[in-house]
C-alpha positions as CSV (number, residue, x, y, z in Angstrom):
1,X,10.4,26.0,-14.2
2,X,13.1,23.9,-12.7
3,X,12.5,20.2,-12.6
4,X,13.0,20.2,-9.0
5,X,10.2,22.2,-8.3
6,X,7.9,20.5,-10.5
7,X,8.7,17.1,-8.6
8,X,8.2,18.7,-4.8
9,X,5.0,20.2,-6.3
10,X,3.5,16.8,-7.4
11,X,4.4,15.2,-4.5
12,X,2.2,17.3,-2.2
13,X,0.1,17.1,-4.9
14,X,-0.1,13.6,-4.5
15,X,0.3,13.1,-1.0
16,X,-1.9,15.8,0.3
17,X,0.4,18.2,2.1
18,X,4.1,19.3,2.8
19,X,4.8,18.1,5.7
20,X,4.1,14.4,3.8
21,X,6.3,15.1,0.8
22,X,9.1,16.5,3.2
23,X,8.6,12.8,4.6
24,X,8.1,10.8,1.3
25,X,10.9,12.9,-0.6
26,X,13.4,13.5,2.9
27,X,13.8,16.8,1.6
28,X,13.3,19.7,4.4
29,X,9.5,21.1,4.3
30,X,10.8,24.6,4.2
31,X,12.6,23.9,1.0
32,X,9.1,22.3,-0.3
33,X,7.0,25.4,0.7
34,X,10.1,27.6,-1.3
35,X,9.5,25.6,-4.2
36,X,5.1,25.9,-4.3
37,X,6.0,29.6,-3.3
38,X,8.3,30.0,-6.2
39,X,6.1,28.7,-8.6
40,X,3.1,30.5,-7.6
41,X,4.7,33.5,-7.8
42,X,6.0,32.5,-11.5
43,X,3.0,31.7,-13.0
44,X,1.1,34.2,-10.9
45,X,-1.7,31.9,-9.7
46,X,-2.9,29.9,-6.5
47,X,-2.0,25.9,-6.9
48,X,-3.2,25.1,-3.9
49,X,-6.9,25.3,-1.8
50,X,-6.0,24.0,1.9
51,X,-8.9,22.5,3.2
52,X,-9.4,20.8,6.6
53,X,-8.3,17.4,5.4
54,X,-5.1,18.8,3.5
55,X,-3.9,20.5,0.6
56,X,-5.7,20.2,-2.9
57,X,-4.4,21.6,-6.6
58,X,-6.3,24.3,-7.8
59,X,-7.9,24.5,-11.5
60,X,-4.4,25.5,-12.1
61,X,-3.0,23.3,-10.2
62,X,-4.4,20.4,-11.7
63,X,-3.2,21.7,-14.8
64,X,0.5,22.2,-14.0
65,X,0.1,18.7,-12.3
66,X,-0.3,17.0,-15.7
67,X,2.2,19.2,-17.0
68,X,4.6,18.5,-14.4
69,X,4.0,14.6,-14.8
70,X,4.8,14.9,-18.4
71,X,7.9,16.8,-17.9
72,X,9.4,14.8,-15.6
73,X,8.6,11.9,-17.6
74,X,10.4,13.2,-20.7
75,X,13.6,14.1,-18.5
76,X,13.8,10.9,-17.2
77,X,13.6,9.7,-20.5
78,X,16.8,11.6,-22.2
79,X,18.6,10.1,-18.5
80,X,17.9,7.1,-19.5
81,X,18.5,7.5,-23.2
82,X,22.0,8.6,-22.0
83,X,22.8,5.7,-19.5
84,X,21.7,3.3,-22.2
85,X,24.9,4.1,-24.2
86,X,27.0,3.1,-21.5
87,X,24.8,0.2,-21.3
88,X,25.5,-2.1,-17.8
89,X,28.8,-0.8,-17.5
90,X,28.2,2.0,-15.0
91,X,24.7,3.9,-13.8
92,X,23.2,4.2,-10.1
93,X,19.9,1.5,-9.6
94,X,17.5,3.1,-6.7
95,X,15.7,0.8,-5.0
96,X,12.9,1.1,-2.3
97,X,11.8,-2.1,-0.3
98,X,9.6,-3.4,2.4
99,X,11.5,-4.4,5.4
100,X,10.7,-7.9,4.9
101,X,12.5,-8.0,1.6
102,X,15.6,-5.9,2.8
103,X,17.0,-8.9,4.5
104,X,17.6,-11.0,2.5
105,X,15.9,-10.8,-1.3
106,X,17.0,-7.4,-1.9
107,X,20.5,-7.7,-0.6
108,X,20.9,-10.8,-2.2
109,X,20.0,-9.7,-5.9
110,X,22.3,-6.7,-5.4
111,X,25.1,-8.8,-4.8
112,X,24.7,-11.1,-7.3
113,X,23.9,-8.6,-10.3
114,X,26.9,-6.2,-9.1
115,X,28.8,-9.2,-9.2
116,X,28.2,-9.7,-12.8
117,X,28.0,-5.7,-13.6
118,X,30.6,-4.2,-10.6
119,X,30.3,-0.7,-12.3
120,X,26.9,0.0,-11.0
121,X,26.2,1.1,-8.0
122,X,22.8,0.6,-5.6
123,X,20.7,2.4,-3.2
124,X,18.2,0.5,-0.9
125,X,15.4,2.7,1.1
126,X,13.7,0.5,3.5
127,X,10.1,2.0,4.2
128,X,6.9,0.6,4.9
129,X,5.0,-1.0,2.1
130,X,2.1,2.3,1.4
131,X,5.8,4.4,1.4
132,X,7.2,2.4,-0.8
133,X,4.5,2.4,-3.6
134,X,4.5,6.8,-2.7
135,X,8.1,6.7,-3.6
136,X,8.3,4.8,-7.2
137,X,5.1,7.0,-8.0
138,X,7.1,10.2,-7.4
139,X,9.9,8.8,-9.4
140,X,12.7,8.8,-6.0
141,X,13.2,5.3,-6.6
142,X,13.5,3.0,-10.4
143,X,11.7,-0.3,-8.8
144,X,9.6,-0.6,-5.6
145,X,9.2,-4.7,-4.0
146,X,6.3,-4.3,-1.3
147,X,3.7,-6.3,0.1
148,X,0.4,-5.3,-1.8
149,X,-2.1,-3.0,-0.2
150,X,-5.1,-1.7,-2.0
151,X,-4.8,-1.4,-5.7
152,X,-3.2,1.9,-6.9
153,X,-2.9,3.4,-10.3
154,X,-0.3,5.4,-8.8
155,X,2.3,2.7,-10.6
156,X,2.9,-0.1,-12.7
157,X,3.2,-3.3,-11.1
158,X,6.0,-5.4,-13.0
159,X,5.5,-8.3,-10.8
160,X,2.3,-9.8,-8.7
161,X,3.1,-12.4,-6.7
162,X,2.1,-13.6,-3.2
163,X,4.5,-15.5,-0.3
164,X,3.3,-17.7,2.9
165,X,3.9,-16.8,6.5
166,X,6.5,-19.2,8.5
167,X,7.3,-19.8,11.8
168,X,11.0,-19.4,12.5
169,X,12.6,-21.5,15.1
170,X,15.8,-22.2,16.2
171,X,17.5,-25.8,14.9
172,X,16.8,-27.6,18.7
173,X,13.3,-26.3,19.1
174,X,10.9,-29.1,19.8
175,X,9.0,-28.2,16.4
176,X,12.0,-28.1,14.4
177,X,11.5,-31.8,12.8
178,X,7.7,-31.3,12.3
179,X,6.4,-31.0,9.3
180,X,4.5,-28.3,10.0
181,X,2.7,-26.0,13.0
182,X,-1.1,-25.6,13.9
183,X,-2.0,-22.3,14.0
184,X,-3.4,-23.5,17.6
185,X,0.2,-24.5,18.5
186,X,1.5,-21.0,18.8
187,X,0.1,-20.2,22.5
188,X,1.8,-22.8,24.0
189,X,4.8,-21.4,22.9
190,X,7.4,-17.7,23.1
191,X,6.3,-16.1,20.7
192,X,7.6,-12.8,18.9
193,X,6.1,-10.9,16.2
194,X,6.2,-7.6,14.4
195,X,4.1,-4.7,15.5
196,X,0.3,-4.2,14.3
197,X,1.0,-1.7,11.9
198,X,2.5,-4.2,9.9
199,X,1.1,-6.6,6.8
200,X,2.4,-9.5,8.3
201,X,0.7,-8.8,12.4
202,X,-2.8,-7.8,10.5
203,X,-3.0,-10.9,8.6
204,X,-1.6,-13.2,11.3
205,X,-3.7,-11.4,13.8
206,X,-7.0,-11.7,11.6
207,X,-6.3,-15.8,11.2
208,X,-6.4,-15.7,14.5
209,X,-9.2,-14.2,15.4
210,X,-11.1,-16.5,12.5
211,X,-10.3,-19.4,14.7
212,X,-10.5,-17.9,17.9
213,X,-6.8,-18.1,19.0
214,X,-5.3,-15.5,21.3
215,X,-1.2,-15.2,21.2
216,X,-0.1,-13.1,23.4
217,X,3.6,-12.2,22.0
218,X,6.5,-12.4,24.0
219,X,8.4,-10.0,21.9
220,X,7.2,-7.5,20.0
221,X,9.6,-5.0,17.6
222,X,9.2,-2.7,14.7
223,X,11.9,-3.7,13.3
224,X,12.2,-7.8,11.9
225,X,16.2,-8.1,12.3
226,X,15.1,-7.7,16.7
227,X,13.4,-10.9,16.3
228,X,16.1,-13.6,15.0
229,X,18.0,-13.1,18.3
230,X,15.4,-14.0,20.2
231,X,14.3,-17.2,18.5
232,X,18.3,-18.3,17.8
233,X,18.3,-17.3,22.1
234,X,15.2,-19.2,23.0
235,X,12.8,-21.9,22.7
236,X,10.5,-19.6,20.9
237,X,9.1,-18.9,17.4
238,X,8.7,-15.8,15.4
239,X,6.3,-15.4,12.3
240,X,8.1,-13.9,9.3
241,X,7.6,-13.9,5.3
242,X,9.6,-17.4,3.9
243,X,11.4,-14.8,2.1
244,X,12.7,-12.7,4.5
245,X,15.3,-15.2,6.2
246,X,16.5,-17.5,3.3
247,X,19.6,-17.1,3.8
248,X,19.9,-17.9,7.4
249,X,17.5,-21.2,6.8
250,X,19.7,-22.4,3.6
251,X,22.5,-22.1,6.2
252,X,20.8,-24.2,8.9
253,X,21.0,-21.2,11.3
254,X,17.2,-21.8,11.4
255,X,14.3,-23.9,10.6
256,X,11.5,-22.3,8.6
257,X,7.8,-23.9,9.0
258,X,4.8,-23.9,7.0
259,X,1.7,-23.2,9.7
260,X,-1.3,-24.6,8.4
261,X,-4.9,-22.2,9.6
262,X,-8.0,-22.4,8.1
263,X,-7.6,-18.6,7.3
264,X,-5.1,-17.6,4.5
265,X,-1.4,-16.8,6.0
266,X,-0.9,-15.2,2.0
267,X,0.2,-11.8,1.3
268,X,0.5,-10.2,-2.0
269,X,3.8,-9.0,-3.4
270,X,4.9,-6.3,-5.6
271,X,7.4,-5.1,-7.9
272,X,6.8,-1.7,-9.3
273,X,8.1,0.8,-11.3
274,X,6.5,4.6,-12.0
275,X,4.2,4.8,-14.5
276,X,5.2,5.7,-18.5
277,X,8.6,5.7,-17.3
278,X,10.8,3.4,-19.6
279,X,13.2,2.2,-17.5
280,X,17.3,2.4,-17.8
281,X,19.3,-1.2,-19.4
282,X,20.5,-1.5,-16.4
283,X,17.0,-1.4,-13.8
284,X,15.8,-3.9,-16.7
285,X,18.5,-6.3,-16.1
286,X,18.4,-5.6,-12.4
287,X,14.5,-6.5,-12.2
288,X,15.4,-9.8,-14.1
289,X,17.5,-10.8,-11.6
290,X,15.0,-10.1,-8.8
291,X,12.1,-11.4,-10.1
292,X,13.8,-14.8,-10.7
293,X,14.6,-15.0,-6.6
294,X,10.7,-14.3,-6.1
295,X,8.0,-17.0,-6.0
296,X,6.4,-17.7,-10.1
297,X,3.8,-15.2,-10.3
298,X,0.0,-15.2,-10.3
299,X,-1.1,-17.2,-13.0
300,X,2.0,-18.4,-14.3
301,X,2.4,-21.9,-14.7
């Protein structure tokens, strides 16, 4: 059995059906459906009952899924045996983040460490958070950073931390000396924020409704890059994580501030890694240097 097939077949193990590994893998379902056909046909045996709600391993499937989870375990261990004799010299670091982190955090780290270690190379996969954890879990990335969700055992968390909501406004906004904003003061200004399938608009919009605030958002984007035009372009704020625009703040490009509600503005934050998997020199190094940028973790200190 090639490795390749044992990894597609755990994923729709895992996620419940092909056409969400094709997603969580971005590997073509056809070649998926191949694979599960191919081994079916090796070993002779359904792996799969589909059922109305999706796909679920057989007694045989179970089986070859802890099988499968082992195996790919012990490959990844002999890769990273391998890459540990060249030490930090050369190796590729896969990295899947939030979109919140991708601005600035993650981009930030990669500079810095390649700067110390220029024969490595990187690869960041923006994804929302749930995607993110589905990814480290099927072993297509070494570290995941997310906001937290529900608790998983689908990975190890290597960092648990938590980060405040801001609002962002441009250096001449009438807020921008204040020491901080009422969550009360948002209505009377522009205001842009992500979309609600996000961490950020479900906590920000579940504050609000604690105190009874309505915002109605000027600007609303998937996508959190869409939004700093806007607040550089206008009198208005957007709400981001105070990690997502350091850079840009440090700079004086914008002024980040702390909104006080009687609700928590909080969201949990992740680093993972896939479970049992000892991880190359070089992702060890590499998680040092991102885990110092982050905030001190839960209960440290």
């Amino acid at each position: 059995m090639q490795t390749s097939g044992l990894r597609y077949f755990l994923a729709v193990a895992r996620t419940g059906s092909i056409a969400a590994a094709s997603a969580q893998l971005n590997v073509a379902a056809s070649a998926i459906s191949r694979q599960i056909a191919n081994l079916e046909a090796e070993l002779d045996c359904v792996l799969f009952e589909r059922r109305p709600r999706g796909m679920v391993p057989s007694p045989a499937g179970e089986l070859l899924a802890q099988h499968a989870h082992q195996v790919l375990i012990r490959s990844e261990q002999v890769v990273t045996e391998i890459r540990e004799l060249e030490g930090l010299a050369r190796g590729l670091i896969r990295v899947a983040s939030s979109e919140g982190f991708a601005l600035d955090i993650v981009p930030n780290a990669v500079a810095s460490f390649h700067a110390a270690h220029p024969g490595l190379r990187f690869e960041v996969t923006v994804l929302p958070p749930a995607q993110v954890t589905q990814m480290v879990a099927a072993g297509e990335a070494d570290l995941g950073i997310t906001f937290a969700l529900a608790p998983t055992t689908q990975v190890e968390v290597l960092y648990d931390g938590e980060v405040d909501m801001r609002a962002l406004a441009a250096p001449d906004h009438p807020l921008a000396r204040a020491k901080r904003v009422q969550l009360c003061d948002l209505p009377n200004y522009p205001v842009a924020l992500p979309t609600r399938d996000t961490t950020l608009r479900q906590v920000f919009d579940a504050a609000c409704l604690h105190e009874g605030i309505v915002v109605e958002p000027v600007l609303t984007a998937n996508n959190l890059a869409a939004l700093l035009p806007f607040v550089r372009k206008s009198r208005g704020l957007a709400l981001m994580s105070a990690l997502s625009v350091r850079t840009p703040v440090d700079l004086n490009a914008l002024v980040s501030l702390p909104i006080r509600a009687q609700a928590s503005l909080a969201r949990g934050i992740q680093v993972q890694a896939m479970r049992d998997r000892r991880l190359p020199r070089a992702v060890r190094g590499f998680l040092r240097q991102l885990t110092d940028a982050l905030p001190p973790p839960k209960g440290a200190g």
